[in-house]
C-alpha positions in Angstrom: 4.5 17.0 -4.4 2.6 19.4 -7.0 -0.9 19.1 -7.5 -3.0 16.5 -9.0 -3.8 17.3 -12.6 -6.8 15.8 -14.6 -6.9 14.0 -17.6 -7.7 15.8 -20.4 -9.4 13.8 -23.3 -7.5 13.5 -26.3 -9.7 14.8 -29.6 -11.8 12.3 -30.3 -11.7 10.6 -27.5 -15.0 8.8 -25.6 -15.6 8.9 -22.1 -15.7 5.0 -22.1 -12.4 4.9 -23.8 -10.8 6.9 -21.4 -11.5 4.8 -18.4 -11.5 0.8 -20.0 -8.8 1.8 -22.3 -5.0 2.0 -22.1 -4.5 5.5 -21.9 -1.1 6.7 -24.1 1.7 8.0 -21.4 1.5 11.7 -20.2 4.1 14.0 -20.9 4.1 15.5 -16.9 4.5 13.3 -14.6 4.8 15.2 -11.5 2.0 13.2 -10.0 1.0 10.1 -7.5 -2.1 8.5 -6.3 -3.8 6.0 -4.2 -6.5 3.6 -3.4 -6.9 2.0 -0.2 -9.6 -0.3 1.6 -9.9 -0.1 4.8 -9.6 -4.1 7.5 -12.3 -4.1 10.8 -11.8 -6.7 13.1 -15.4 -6.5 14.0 -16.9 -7.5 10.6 -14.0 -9.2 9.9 -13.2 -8.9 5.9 -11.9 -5.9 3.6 -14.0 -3.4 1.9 -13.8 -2.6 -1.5 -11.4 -0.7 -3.0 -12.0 3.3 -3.4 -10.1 5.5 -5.4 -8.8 8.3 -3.7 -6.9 11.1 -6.1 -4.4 12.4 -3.4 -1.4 10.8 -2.0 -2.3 11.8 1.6 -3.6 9.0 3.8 -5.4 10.4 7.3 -4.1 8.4 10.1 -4.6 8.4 13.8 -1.8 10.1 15.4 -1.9 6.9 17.8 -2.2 4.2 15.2 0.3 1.3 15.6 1.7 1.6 12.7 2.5 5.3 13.5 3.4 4.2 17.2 5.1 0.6 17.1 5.7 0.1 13.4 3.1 -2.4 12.7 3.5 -2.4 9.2 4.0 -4.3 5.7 5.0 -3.0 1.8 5.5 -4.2 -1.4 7.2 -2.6 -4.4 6.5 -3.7 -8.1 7.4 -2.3 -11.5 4.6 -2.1 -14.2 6.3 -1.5 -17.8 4.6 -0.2 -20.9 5.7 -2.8 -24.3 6.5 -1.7 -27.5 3.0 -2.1 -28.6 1.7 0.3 -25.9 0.5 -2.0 -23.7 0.9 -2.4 -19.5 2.7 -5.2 -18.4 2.3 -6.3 -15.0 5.5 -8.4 -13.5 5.4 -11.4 -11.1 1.6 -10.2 -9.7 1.0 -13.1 -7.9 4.5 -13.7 -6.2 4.1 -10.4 -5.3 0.9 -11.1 -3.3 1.8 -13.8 -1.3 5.4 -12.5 0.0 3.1 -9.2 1.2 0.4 -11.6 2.8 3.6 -13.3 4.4 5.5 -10.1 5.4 1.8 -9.2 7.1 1.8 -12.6 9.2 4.8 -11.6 10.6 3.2 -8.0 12.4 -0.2 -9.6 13.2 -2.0 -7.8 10.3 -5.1 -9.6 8.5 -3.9 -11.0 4.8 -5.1 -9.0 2.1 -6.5 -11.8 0.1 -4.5 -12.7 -2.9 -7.3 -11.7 -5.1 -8.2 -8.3 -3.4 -4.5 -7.6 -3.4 -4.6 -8.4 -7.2 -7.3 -6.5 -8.3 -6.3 -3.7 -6.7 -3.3 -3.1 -8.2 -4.9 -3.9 -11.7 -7.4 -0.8 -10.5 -4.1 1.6 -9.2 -2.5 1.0 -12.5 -5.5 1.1 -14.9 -6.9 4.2 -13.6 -3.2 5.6 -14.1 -2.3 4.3 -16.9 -1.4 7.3 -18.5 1.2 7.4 -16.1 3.1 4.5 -17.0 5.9 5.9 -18.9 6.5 5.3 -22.8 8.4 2.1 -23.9 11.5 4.2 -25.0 13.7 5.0 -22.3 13.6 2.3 -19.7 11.2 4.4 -17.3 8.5 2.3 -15.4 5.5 2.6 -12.8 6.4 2.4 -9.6 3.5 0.4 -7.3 3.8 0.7 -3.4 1.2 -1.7 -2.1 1.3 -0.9 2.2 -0.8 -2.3 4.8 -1.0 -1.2 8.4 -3.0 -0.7 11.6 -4.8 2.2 11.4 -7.4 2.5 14.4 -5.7 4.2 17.8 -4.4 2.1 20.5 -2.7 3.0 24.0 -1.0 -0.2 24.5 0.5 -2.9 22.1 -3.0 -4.5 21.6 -4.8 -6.0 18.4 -6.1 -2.7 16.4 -9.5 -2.7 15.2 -8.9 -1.2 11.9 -6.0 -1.8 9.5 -5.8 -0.1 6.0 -4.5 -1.3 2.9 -3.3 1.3 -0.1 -2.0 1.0 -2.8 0.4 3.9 -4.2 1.4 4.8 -7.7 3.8 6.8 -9.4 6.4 6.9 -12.6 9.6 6.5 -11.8 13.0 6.4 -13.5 16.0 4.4 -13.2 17.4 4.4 -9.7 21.0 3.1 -10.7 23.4 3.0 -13.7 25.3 0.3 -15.3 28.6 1.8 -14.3 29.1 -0.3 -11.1 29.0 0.7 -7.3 30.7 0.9 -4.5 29.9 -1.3 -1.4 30.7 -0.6 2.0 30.3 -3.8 4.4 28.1 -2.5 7.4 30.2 -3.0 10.6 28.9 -2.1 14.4 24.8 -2.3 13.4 22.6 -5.8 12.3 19.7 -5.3 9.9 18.1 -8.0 11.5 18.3 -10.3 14.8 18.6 -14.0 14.2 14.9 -15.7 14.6 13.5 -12.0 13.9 11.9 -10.3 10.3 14.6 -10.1 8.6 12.5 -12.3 6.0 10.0 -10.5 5.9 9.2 -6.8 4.1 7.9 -4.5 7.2 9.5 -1.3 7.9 11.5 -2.1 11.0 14.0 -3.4 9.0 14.3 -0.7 6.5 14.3 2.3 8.5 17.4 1.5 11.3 19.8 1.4 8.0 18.7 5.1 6.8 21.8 6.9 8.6 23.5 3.8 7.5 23.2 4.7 4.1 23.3 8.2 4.4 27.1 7.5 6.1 28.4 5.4 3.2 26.9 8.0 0.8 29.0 10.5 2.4 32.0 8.7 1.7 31.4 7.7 -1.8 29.9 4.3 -1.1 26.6 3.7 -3.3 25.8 0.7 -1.1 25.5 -1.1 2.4 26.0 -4.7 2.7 24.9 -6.7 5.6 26.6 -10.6 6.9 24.9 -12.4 9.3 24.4 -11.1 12.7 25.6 -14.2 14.6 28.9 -14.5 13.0 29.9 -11.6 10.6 31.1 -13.7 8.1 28.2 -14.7 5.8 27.1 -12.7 3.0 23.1 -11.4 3.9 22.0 -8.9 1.0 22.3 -5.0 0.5 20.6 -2.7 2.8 17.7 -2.6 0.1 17.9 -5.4 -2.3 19.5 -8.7 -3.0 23.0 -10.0 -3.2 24.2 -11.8 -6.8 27.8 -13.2 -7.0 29.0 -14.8 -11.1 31.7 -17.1 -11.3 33.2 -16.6 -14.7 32.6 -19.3 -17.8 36.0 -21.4 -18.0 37.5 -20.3 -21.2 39.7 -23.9 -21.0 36.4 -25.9 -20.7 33.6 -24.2 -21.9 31.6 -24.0 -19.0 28.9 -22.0 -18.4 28.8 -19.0 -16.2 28.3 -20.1 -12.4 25.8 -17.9 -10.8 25.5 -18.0 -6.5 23.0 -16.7 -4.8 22.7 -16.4 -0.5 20.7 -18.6 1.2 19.7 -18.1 5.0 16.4 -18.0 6.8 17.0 -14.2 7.7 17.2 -13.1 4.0 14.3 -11.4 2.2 13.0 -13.5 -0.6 14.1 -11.6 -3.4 11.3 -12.1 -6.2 14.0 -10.1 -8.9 17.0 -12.7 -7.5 14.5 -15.3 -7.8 14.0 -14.3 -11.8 17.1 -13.7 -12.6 18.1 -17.5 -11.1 15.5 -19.0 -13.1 16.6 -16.9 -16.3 20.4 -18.0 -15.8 18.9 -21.5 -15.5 17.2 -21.0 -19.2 20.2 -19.8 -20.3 22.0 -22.9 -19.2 23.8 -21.6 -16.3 24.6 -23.3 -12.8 22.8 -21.5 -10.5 23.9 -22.6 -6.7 21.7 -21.2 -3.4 23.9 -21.8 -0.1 25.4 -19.6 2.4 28.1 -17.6 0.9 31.3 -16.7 3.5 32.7 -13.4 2.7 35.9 -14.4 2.1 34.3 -16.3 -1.0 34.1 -12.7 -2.6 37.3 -13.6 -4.3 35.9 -16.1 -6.8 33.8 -13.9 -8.6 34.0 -11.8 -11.7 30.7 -10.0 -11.2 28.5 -9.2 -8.4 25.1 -7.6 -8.6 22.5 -5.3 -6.4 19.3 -7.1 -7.6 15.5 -5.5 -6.4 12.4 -4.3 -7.8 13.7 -0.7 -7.9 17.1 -0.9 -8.7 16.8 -4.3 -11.1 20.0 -5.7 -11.6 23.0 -3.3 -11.2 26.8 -4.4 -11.5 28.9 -3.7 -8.0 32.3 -2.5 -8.9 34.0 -3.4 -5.3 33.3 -4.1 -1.9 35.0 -2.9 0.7 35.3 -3.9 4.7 37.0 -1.1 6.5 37.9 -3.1 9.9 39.9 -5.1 8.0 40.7 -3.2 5.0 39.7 -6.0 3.1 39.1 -5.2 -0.7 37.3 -7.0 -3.7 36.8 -5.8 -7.0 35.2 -6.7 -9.6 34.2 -6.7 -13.4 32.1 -4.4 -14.5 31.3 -4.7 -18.7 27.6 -3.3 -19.3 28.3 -3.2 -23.7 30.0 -6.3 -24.4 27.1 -8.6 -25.0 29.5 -11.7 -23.8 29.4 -10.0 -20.1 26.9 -11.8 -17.7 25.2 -8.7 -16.8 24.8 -7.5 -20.6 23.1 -11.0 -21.3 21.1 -11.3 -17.7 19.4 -7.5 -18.1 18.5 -8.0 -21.8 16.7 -11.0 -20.8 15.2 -9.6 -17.6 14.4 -6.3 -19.0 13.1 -7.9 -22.4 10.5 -10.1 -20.6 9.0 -6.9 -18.7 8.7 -5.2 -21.7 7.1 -7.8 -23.8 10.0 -8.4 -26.3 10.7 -12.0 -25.5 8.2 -14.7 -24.4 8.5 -16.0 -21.1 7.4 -20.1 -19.8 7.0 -19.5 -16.2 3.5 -16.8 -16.4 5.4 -13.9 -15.2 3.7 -11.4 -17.9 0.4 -10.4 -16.7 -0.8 -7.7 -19.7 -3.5 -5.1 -18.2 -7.3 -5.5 -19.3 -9.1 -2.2 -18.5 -12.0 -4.2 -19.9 -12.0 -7.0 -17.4 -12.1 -4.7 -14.9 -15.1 -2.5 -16.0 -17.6 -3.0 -13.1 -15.1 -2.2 -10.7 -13.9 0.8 -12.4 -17.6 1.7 -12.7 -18.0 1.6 -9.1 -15.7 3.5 -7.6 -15.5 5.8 -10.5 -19.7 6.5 -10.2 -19.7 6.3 -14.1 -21.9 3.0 -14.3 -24.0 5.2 -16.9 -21.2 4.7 -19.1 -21.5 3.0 -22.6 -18.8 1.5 -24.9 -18.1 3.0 -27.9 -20.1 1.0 -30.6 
């Protein structure tokens, strides 16, 4: 990671408009930075955010979450609109599966609001960060919480930390489909453990995983149930999506399935892209999903904040030598996929209006006193 470089005001531009307004993108972006507010048991509530312009946290070499993994994440994408403009996506859901995914390692919830604002502060302060509309580049926000003070033994820390991370980041797939490589000999999660739940634990096992099925030309992991190996989980970082083609005989709409199991992450992107096949008029069914049911569909899809909605080309189960392919038809704008990402990728952006709130469009303004604060510019004046 370079160094940090400052923002340069453009010609004509105010002090005030430079921190309440939305900045226009930068041209470098080699670049990230946090802000994080720090949990004590003994007064019991969060601090307020403070901006820190590194992206080096200090932490106790014998913090738990260095030690034992106690540890939770989010991941969201913030998208500039045609207008110029910062979209924010799905803030809210976002807040409550972190405060969930918290629960689950004994950390204090970040309250919904704190978790909120700072985010809004991360991005604002940024925002010249978040890459132009052309060229379906985004923000990248990494929202982590974890114990921070030192501990010998697995006891409740007295200090936990919450940052949020920034940084611009590009698209992590293509549309040209992907190999998957059924994981055989290793369980992402236990039954009754966190497999629900986003903490590192689960992520972290599945690196060399990865890094295997990379090596032999696999550009995915996917995971059945541990119990029985024969239930469709989710990929080794994002969701499962399975299409059953429209009929052309009857006319019926596309038939879109989705896994459902108490030990799959909540998917907040497989979540929107049920409820936009449900606009759209498709069935949309949630149920376990056996593997052998790979067969019925035309299209299957990696879905998840970073990689959005990619097609899977085949999946293959080497124990077996079980293979499924599948369609993969980014152009045509009859394919599922070509109609599902337009939609998806158009509500981020701001070219099609959403009913459900999703859309959350960034107010430097709103957030003045704040940014005055941890800024030290409350001297500053708006432009008249």
């Amino acid at each position: 990671m370079g160094s940090i470089p400052a923002y340069s005001s453009a010609p004509g531009e105010s002090e005030s408009e430079i921190l309440f307004g939305v900045r226009q993108p930068k041209t470098d972006v080699e670049w990230s930075k946090i802000g994080f507010t720090p949990f004590q048991v003994k007064s019991g509530t969060w601090s307020q955010p403070r901006w820190v312009q590194e992206p080096y946290l200090k932490v106790h070499g014998l913090s738990p979450a260095l030690n034992y993994g106690q540890q939770a994440f989010e991941g969201l994408r913030v998208f500039r609109s045609e207008s110029g403009s910062v979209q924010l996506f799905r803030l809210a859901s976002h807040a409550a599966r972190f405060a969930r995914s918290a629960a689950a390692v004994d950390i204090p919830a970040v309250p919904a609001d704190l978790f909120a604002k700072s985010v809004r502060l991360a991005v604002q302060l940024n925002s010249d960060f978040v890459p132009p509309f052309e060229g379906g580049c985004s923000m990248y926000v990494r929202p982590v919480v974890f114990a921070s003070s030192p501990t010998m033994n697995m006891y409740t820390a007295e200090e936990y930390t919450f940052a949020v991370l920034v940084t611009p980041v590009g698209l992590l797939y293509g549309a040209t489909g992907l190999r998957a490589l059924v994981v055989e000999g290793f369980d992402r999660t236990a039954p009754k453990g966190t497999g629900a739940f986003k903490v590192g634990g689960n992520y972290g096992p599945t690196i060399p995983i990865m890094g295997r099925a990379r090596k032999q030309g696999y550009g995915l992991t996917l995971h059945l149930d541990a119990e029985t190996q024969s239930f469709i989980h989710e990929f080794s970082a994002s969701g499962f999506i399975g299409i059953k083609a429209e009929s052309a005989e009857t006319g019926a709409p596309p038939t879109m399935v989705i896994p459902k199991d108490e030990h799959i992450l909540p998917s907040i992107t497989v979540d929107s892209v049920g409820q936009i096949a449900q606009e759209l008029g498709w069935k949309v069914e949630k149920r376990p999903i056996p593997f052998t049911d790979l067969g019925d569909f035309s299209e299957v899809y990696t879905v998840g904040t970073a990689s959005s909605l990619v097609p899977v080309s085949a999946i293959e189960r080497e124990s077996t030598g079980e293979r499924f392919a599948f369609t993969v038809d980014a152009q045509s704008p009859q394919s599922a996929y070509a109609r599902l990402t337009d939609r998806l990728q158009g509500i981020k952006r701001g070219l099609y209006k959403e009913p459900w709130g999703w859309v959350e469009e960034l107010d430097g303004v709103a957030l003045r006193n704040d940014i005055e604060r941890i800024t030290n510019t409350g001297s500053v004046k708006s432009p008249e």
